[in-house]
N, C-alpha and C positions, 0 to 999 in steps of 0.2 A: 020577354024576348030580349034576347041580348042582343046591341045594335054590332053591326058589321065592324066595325075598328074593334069592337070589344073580342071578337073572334079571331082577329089580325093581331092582335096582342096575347092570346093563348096562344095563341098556332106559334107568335114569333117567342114567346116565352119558351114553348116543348124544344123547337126548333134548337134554340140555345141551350139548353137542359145538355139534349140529345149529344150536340157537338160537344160541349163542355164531359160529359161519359164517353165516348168516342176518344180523343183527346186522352185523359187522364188514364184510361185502359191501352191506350196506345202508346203512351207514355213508359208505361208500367213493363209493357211489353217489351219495350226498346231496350230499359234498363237490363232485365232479366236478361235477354240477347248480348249486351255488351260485358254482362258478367260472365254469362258462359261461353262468350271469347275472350276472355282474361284466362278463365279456368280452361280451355280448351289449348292458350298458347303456351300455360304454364306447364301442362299434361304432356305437351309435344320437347316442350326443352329437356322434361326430365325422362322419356323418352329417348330423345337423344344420347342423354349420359348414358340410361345403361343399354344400350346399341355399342356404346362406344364400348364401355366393358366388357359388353359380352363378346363383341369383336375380336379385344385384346386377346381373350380368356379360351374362345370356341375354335375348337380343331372339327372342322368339317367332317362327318365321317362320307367312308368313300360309298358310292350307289354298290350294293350287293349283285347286279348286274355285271358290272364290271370288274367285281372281282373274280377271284378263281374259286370256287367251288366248295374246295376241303376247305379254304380261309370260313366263307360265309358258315360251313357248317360247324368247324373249329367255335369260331364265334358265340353261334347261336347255343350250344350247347354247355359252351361255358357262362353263358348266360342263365340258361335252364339250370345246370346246376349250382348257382348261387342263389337263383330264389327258391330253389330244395334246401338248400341250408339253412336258409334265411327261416323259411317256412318252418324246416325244424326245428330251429333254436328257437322260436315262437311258440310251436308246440311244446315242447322242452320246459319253458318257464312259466306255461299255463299249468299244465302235470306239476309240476314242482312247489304252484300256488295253492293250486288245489291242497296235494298232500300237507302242505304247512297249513291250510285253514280247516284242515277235517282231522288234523292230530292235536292242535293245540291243546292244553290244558289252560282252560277258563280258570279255575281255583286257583291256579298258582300265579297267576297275572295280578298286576297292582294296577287300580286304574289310576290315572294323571291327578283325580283330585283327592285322593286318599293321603293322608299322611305316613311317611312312612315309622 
């Protein structure tokens, strides 16, 4: 049987373990905290800059509300027909991939490590 001080010195050993893990994780955790407020004020400054650029740079468009009616539909339409072209010249160069990779002639190609 272990005498009672012998049990007062576990208990106060864990006791100190505990605090010393406690501590070292709390430690750990502060650091971690004050790097990602390093990295969080460094995110905001450069932030800032391009705020500042796009500011320079952005003409607000105006609420389609307030405009007149033929504008907003003027607009929209000349919108829809540039991604009709857009889209076509897409389609366009896919057709046009196609047919250059299903006319080739294989025979008559040199490959890169051939000599000529």
């Amino acid at each position: 049987m272990i005498a009672w001080w012998g049990w007062l010195l576990i208990w106060t050993g864990l006791v100190l373990a505990l605090l010393a893990v406690v501590v070292l994780l709390g430690w750990r955790i502060v650091r971690r905290f004050l790097r990602l407020l390093d990295d969080f004020f460094a995110l905001t400054e450069k932030i800032a800059i391009l705020d500042g650029v796009n500011a320079e740079n952005e003409t607000r468009p105006v609420n389609a509300i307030l405009r007149e009616s033929d504008e907003v539909r003027a607009t929209s339409s000349a919108r829809f027909a540039r991604r009709a072209d857009l889209k076509h010249a897409r389609r366009q160069a896919r057709i046009q991939r196609g047919k250059m990779l299903t006319t080739a002639r294989i025979d008559l190609k040199e490959w890169p490590h051939e000599p000529r």
